[in-house]
N, C-alpha and C positions, 0 to 999 in steps of 0.2 A: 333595423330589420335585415340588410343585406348582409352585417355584420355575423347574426345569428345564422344564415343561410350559408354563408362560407364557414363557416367553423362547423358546423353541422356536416358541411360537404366533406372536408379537409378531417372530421374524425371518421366519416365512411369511409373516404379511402384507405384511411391508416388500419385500420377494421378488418379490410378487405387485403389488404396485402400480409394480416398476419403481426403488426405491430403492435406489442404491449409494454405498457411501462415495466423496466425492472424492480420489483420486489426485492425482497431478500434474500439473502444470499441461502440457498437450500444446500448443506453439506450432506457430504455419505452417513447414513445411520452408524458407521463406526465410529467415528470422533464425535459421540455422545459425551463420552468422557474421556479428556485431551490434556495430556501433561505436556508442555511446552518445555524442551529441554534449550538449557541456551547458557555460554557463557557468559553473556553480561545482561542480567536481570535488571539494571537499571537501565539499559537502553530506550529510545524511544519508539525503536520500533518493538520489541519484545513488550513494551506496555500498550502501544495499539494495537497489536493482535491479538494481546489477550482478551481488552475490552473488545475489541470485536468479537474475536471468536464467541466470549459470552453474552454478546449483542444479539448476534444468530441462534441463542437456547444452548450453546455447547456450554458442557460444566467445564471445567479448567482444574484440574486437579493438581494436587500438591507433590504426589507420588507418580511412579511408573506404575507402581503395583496395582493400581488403582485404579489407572486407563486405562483404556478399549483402543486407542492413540497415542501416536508422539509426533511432536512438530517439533521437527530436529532444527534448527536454527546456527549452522556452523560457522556463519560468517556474517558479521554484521559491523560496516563500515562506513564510514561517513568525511569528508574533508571539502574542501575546497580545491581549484585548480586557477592560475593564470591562464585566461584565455589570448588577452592582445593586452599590449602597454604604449603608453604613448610616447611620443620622440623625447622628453626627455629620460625615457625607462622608468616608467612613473607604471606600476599597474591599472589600470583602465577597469576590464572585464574579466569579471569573474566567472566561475564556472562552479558547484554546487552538485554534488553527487551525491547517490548512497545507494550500497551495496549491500545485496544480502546473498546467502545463499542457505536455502531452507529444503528439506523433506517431509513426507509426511507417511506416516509404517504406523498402518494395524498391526493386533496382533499375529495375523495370518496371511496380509497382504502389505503389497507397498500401494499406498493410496497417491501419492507424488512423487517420483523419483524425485534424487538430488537435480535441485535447480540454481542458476546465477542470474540475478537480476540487477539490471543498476538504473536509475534512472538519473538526470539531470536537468538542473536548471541554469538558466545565466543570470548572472545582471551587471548594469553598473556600475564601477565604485565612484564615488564623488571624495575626497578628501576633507571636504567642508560639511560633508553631512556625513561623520563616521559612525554616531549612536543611531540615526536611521535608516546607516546600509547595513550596522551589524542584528538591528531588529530584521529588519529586509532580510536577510543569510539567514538569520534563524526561522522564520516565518514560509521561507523557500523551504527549509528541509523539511517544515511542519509538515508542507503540503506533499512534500515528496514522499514521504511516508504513507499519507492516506493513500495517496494512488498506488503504493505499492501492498497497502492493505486489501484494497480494491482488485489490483490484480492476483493476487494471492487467492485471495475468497472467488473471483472468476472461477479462475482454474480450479480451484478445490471443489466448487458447485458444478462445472465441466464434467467431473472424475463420474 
């Protein structure tokens, strides 16, 4: 009972200050129809945007001629870095990045100016365990990706 009494209490306050759960992501009525321009259509980020984008009801079209948008995608980058190595110059930690840099132009407006985003991870390396730092490195950029899908679809629900 006291359990049902605080959580009760604990959603009035949240109630009352104005907090709601995020939904989905609501884009401008112009990127109803969104041609994603990109030089490298197999990337992984150019494949979660798309899925997203068309997660949110945007059509993704095949053509310019065709859209109402363009999500310009000029730079999209990915590697790793040495962060520290150990005394025998052995590298230690890694570091896990990815860069993009995207726009987004109706046909009458620019709806995102040109942006640079990067984010990063770190981790570990262990020598003894190299197929579950290289799963690890790949499974890091996985994620680096969403949140950079995440901040993209922010701002573009922002505009």
């Amino acid at each position: 009972m006291l359990y049902r009494r605080l959580f009760l209490l604990i959603f009035v306050f949240l109630s009352g200050c104005g907090f709601q759960l995020r939904g989905a992501a609501t884009l401008p009525p112009e990127m109803s129809k969104t041609y994603i321009d990109a030089n490298n259509r197999h990337s992984l980020f150019y494949r979660e945007i798309r899925d997203a984008l068309r997660h949110v009801g945007v059509e993704v079209v095949d053509s310019v001629k065709d859209a109402t948008a363009t999500f310009s995608i000029r730079g999209d980058d990915t590697g790793q870095r040495v962060l520290s190595v150990s005394a025998r110059n052995v590298p230690r930690e890694f570091e896990v990045y990815y860069t993009i840099i995207y726009s987004v132009v109706a046909t009458d407006k620019v709806i995102l100016a040109e942006r640079d985003l990067t984010l990063t991870r770190d981790y570990i390396w262990d020598e003894t365990l190299v197929l579950g730092k290289e799963k690890e490195e790949q499974l890091l950029r996985e994620a680096i990706v969403d949140d950079l899908i995440r901040v993209v679809l922010i701002q573009l629900s922002a505009t």
